[in-house]
mmJSON file of the N, C-alpha and C atoms, coordinates in Angstrom:
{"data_MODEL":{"atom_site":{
"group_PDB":["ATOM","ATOM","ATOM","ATOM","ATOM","ATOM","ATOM","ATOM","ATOM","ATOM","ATOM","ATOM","ATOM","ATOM","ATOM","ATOM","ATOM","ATOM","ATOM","ATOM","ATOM","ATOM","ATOM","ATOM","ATOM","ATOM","ATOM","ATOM","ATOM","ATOM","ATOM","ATOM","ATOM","ATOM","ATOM","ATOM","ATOM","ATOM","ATOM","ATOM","ATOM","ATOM","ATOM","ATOM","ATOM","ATOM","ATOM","ATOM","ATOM","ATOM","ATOM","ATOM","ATOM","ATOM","ATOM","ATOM","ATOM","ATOM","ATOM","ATOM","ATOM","ATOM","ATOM","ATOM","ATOM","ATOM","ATOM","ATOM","ATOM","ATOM","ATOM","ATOM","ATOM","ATOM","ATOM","ATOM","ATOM","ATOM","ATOM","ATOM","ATOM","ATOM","ATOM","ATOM","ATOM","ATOM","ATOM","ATOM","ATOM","ATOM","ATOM","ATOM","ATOM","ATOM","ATOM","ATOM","ATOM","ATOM","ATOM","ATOM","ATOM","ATOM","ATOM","ATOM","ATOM","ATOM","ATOM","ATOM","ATOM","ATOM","ATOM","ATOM","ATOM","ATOM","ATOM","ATOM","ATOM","ATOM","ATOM","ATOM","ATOM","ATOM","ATOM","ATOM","ATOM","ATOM","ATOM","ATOM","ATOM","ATOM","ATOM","ATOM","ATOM","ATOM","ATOM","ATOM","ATOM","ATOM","ATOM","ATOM","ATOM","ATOM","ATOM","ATOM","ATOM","ATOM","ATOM","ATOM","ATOM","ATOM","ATOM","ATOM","ATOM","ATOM","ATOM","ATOM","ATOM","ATOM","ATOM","ATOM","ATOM","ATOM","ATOM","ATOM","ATOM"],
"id":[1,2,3,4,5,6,7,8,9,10,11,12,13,14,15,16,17,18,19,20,21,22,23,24,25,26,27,28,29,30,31,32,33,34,35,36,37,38,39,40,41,42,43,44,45,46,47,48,49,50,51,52,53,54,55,56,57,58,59,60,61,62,63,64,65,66,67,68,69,70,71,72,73,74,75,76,77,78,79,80,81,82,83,84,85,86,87,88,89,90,91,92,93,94,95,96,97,98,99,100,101,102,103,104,105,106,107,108,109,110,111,112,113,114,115,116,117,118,119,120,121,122,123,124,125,126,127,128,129,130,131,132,133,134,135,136,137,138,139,140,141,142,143,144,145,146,147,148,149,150,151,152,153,154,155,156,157,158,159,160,161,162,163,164,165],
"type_symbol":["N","C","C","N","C","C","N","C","C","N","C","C","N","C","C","N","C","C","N","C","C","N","C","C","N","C","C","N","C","C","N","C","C","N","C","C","N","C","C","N","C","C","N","C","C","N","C","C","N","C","C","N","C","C","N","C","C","N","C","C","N","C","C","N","C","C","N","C","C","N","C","C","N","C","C","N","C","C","N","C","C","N","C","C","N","C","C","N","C","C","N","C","C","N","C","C","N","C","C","N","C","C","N","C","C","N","C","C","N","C","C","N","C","C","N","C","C","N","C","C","N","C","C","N","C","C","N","C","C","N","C","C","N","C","C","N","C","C","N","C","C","N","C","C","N","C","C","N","C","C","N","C","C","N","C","C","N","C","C","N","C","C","N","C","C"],
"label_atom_id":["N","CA","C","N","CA","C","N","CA","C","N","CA","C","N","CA","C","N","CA","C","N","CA","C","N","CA","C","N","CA","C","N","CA","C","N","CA","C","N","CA","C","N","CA","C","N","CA","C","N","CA","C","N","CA","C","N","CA","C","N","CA","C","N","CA","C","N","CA","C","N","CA","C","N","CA","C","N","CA","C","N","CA","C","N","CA","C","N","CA","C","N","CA","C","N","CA","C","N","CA","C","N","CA","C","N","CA","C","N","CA","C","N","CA","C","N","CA","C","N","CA","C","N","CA","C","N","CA","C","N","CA","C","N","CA","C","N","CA","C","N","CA","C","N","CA","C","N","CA","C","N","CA","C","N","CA","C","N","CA","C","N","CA","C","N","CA","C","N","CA","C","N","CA","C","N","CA","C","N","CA","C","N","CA","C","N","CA","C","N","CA","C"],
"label_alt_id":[null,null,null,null,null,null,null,null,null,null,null,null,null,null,null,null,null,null,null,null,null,null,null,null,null,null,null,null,null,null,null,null,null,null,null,null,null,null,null,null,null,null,null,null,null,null,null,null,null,null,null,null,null,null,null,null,null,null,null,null,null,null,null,null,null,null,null,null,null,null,null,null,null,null,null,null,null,null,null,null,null,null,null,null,null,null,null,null,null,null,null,null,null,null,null,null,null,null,null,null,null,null,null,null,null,null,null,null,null,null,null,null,null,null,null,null,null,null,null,null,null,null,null,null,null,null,null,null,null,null,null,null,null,null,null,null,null,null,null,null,null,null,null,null,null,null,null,null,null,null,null,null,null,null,null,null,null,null,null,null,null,null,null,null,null],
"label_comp_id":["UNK","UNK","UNK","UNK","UNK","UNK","UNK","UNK","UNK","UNK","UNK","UNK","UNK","UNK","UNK","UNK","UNK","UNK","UNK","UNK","UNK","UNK","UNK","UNK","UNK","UNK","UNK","UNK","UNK","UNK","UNK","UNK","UNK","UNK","UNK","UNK","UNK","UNK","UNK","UNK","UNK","UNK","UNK","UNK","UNK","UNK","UNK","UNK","UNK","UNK","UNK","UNK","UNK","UNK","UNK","UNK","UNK","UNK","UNK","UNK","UNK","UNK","UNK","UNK","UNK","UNK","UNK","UNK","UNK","UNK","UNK","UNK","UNK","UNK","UNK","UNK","UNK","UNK","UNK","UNK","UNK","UNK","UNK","UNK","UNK","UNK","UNK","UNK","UNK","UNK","UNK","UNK","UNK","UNK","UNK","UNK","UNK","UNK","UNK","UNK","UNK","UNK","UNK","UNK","UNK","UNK","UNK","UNK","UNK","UNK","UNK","UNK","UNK","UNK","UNK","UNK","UNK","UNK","UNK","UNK","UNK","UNK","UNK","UNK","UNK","UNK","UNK","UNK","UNK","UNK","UNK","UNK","UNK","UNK","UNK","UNK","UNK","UNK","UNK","UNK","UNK","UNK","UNK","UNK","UNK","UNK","UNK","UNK","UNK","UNK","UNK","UNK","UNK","UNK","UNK","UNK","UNK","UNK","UNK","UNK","UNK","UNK","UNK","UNK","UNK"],
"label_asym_id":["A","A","A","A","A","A","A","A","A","A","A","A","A","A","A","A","A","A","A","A","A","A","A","A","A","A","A","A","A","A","A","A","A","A","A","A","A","A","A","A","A","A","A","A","A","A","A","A","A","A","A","A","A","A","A","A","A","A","A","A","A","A","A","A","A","A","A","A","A","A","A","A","A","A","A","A","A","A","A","A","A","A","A","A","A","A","A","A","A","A","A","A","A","A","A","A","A","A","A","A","A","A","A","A","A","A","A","A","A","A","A","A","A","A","A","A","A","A","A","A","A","A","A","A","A","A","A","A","A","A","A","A","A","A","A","A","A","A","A","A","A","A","A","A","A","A","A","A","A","A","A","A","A","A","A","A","A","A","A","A","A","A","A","A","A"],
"label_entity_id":["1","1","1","1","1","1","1","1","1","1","1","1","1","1","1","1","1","1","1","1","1","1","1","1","1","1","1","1","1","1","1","1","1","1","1","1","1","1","1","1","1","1","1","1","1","1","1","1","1","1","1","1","1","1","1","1","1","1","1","1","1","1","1","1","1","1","1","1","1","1","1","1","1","1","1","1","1","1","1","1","1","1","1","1","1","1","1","1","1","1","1","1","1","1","1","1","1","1","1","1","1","1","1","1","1","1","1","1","1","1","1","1","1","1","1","1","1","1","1","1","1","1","1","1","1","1","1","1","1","1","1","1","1","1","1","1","1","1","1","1","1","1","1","1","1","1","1","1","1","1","1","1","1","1","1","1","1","1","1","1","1","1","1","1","1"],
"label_seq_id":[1,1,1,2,2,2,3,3,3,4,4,4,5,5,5,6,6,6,7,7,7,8,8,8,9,9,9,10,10,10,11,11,11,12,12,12,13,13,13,14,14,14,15,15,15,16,16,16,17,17,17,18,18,18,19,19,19,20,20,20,21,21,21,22,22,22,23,23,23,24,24,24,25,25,25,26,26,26,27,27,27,28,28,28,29,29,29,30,30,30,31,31,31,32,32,32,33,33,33,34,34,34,35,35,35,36,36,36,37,37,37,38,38,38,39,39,39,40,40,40,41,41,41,42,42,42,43,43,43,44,44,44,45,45,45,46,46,46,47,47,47,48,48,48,49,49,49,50,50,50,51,51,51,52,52,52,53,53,53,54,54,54,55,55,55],
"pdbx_PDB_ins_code":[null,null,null,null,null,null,null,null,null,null,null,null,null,null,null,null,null,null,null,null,null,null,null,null,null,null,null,null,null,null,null,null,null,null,null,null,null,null,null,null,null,null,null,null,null,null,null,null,null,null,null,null,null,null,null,null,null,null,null,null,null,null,null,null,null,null,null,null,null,null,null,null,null,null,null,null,null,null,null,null,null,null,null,null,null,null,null,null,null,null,null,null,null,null,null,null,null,null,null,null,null,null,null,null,null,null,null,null,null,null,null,null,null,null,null,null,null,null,null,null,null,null,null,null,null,null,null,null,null,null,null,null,null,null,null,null,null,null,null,null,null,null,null,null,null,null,null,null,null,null,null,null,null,null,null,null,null,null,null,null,null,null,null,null,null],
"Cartn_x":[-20.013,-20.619,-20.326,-21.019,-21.135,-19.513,-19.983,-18.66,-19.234,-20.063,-20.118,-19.284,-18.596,-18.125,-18.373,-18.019,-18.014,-18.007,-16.984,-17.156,-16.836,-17.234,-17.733,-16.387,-16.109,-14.706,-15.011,-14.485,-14.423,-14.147,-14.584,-14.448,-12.45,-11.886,-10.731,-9.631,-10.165,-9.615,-9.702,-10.664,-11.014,-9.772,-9.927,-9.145,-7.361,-7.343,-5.955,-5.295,-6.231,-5.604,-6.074,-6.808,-6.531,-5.262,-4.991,-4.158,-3.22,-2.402,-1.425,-2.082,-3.42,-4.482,-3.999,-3.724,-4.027,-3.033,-3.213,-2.484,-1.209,-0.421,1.155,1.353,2.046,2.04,3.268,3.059,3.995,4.799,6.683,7.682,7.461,7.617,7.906,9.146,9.672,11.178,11.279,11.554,11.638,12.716,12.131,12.633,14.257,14.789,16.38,15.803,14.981,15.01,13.861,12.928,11.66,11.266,11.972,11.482,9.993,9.389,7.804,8.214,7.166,7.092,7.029,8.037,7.467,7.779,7.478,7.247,8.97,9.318,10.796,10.922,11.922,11.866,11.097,10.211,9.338,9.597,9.397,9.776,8.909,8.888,8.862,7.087,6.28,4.607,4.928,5.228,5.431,6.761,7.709,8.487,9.226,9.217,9.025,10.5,11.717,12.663,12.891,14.013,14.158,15.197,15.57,16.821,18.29,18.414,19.597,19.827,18.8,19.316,19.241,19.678,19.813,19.478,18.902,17.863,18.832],
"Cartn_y":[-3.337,-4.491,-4.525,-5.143,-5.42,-6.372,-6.503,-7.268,-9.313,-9.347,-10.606,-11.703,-12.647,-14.006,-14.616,-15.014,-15.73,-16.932,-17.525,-18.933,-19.151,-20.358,-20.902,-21.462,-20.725,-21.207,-22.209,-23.779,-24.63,-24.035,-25.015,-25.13,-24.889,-26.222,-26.335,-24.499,-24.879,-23.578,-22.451,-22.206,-20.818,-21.165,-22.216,-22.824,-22.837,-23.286,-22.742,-21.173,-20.475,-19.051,-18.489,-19.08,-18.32,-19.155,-20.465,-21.101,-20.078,-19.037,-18.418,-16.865,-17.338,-16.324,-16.78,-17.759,-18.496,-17.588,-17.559,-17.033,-17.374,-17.182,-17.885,-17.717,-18.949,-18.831,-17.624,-17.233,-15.922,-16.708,-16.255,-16.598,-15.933,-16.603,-16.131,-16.211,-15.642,-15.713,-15.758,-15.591,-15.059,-14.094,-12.961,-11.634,-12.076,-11.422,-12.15,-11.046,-10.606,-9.569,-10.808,-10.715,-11.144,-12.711,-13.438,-14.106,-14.587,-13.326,-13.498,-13.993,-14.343,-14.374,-12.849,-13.014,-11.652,-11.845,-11.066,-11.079,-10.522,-11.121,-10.599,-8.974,-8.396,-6.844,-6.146,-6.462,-5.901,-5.255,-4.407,-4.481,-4.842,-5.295,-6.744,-5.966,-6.626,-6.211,-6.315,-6.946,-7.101,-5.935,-5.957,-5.312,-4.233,-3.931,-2.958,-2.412,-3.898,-4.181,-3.79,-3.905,-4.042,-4.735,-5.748,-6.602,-5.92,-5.006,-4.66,-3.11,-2.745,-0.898,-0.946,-0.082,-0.208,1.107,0.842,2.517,3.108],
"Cartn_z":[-32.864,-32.25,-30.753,-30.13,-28.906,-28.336,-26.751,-26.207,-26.012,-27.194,-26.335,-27.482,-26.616,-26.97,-28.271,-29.175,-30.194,-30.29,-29.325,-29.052,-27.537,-27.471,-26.001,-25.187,-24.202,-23.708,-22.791,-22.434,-21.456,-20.147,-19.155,-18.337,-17.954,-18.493,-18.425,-19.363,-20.366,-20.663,-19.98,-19.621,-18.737,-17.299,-16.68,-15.469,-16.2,-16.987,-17.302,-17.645,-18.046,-18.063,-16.693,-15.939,-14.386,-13.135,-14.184,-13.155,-12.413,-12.824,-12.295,-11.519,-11.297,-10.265,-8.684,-8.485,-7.335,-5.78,-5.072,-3.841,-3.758,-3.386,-3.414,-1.741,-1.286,0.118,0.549,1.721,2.056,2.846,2.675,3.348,4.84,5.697,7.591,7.837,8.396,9.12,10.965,11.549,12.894,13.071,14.021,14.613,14.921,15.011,15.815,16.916,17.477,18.762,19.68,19.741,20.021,19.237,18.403,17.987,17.449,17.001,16.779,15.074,14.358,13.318,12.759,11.39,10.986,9.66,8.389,6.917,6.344,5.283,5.193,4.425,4.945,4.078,5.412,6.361,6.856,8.164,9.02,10.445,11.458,12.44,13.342,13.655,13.758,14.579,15.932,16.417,17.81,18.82,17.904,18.63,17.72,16.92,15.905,15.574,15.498,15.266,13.342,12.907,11.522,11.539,10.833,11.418,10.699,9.693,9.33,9.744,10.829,11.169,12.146,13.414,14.627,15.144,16.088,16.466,17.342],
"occupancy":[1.0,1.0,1.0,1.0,1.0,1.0,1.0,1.0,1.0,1.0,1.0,1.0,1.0,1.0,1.0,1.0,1.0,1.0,1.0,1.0,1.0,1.0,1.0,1.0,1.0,1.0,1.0,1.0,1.0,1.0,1.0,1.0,1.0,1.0,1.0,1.0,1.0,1.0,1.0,1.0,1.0,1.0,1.0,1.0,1.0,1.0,1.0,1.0,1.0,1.0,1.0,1.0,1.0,1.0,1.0,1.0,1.0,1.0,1.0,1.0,1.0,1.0,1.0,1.0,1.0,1.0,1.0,1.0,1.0,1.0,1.0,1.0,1.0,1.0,1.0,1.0,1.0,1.0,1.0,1.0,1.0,1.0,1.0,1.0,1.0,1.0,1.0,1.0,1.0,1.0,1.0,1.0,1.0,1.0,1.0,1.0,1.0,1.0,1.0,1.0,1.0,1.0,1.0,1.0,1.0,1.0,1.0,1.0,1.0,1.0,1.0,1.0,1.0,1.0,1.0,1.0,1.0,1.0,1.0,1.0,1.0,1.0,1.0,1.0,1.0,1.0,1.0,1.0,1.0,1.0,1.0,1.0,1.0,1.0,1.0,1.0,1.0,1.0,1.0,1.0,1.0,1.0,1.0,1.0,1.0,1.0,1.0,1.0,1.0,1.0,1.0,1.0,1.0,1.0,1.0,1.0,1.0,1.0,1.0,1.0,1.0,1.0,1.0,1.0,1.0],
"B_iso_or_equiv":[0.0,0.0,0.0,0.0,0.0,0.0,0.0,0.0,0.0,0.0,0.0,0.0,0.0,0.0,0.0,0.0,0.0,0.0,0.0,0.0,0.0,0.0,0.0,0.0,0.0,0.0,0.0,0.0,0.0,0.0,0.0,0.0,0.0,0.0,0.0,0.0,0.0,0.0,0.0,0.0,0.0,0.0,0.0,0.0,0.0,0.0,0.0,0.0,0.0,0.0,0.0,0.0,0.0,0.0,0.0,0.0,0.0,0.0,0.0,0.0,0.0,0.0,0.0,0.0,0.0,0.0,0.0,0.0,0.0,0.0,0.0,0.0,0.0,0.0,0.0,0.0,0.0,0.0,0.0,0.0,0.0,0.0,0.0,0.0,0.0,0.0,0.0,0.0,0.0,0.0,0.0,0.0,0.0,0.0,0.0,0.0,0.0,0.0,0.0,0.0,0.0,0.0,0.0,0.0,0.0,0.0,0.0,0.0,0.0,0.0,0.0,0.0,0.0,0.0,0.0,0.0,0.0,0.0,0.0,0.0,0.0,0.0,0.0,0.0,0.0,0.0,0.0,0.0,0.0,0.0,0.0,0.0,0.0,0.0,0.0,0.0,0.0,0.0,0.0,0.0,0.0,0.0,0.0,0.0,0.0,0.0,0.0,0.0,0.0,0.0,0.0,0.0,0.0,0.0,0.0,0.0,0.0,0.0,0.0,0.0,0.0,0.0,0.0,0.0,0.0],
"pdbx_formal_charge":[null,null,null,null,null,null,null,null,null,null,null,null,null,null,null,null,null,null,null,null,null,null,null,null,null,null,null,null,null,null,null,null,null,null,null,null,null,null,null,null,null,null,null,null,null,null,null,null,null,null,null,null,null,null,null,null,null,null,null,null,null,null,null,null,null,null,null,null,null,null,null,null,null,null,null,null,null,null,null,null,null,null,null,null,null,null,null,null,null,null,null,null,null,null,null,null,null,null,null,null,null,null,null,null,null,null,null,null,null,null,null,null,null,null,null,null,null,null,null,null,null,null,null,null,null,null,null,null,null,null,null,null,null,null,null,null,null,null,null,null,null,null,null,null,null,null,null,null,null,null,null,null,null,null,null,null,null,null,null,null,null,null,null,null,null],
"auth_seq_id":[1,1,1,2,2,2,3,3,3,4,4,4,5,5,5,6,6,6,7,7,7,8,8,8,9,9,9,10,10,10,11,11,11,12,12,12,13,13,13,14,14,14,15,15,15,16,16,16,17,17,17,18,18,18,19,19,19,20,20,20,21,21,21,22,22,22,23,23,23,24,24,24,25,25,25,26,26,26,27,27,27,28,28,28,29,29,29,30,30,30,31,31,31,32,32,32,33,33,33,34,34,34,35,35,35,36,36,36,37,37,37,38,38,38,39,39,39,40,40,40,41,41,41,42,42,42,43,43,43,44,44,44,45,45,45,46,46,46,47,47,47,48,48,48,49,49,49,50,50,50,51,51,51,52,52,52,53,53,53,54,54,54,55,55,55],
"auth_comp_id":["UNK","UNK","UNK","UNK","UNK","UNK","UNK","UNK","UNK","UNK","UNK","UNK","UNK","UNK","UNK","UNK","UNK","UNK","UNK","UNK","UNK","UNK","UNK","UNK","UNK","UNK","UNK","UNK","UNK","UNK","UNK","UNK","UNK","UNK","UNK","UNK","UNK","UNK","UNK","UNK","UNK","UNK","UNK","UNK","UNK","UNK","UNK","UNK","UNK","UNK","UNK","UNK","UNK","UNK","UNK","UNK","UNK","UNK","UNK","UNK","UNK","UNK","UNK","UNK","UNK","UNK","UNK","UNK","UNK","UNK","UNK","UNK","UNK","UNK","UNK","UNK","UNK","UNK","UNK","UNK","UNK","UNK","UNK","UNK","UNK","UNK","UNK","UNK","UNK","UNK","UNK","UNK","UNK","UNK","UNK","UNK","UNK","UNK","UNK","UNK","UNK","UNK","UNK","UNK","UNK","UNK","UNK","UNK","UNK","UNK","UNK","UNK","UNK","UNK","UNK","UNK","UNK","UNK","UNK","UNK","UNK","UNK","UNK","UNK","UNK","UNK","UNK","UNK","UNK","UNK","UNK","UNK","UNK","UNK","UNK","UNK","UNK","UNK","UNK","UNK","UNK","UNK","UNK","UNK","UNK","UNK","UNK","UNK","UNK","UNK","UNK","UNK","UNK","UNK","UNK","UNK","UNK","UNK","UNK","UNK","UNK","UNK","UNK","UNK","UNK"],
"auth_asym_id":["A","A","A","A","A","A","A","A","A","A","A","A","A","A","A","A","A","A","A","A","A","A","A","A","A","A","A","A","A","A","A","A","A","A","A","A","A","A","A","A","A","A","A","A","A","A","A","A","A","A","A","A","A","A","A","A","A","A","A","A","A","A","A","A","A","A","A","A","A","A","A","A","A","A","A","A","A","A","A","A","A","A","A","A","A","A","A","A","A","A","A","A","A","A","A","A","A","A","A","A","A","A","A","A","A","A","A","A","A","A","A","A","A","A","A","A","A","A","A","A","A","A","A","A","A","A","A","A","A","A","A","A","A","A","A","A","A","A","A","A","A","A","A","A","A","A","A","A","A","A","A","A","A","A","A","A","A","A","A","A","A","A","A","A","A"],
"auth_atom_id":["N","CA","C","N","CA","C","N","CA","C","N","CA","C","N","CA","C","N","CA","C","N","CA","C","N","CA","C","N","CA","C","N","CA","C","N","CA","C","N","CA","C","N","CA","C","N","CA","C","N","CA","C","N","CA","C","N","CA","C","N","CA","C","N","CA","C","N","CA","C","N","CA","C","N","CA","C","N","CA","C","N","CA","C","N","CA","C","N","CA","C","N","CA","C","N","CA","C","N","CA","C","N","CA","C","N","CA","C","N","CA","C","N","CA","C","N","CA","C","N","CA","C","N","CA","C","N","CA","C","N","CA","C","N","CA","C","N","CA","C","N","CA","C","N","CA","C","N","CA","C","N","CA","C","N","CA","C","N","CA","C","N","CA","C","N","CA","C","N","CA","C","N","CA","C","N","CA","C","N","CA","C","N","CA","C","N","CA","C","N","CA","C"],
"pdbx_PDB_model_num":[1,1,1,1,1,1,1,1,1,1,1,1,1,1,1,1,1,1,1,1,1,1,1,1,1,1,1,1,1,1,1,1,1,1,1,1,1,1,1,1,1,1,1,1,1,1,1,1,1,1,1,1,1,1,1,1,1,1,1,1,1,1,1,1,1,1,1,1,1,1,1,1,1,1,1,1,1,1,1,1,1,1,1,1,1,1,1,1,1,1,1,1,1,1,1,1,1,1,1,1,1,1,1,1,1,1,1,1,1,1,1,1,1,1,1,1,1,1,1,1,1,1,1,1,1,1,1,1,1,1,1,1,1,1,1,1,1,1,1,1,1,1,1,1,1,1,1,1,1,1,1,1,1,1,1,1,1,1,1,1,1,1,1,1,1]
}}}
């Protein structure tokens, strides 16, 4: 048999099994070099720092 549906899923139902789809906001920190914003784990866009290694 084919892939289609058997029964008719709601609105709400369908919206509850995608609730945990949604974007999650991203943590910012600031550089300790440059103070730009930058993403944590990441090394700096602006000044291309890493805050726990030292060049």
């Amino acid at each position: 048999m084919g892939g289609v549906p058997v029964k008719h899923h709601s609105k709400g139902k369908v919206g509850r099994r995608r609730s945990h789809l949604a974007m999650k906001k991203t943590n910012m920190a600031a550089c300790s070099k440059c103070k730009g914003p930058i993403v944590p784990h990441k090394a700096c866009a602006q000044c291309g720092t890493y805050p726990s290694r030292k060049k």
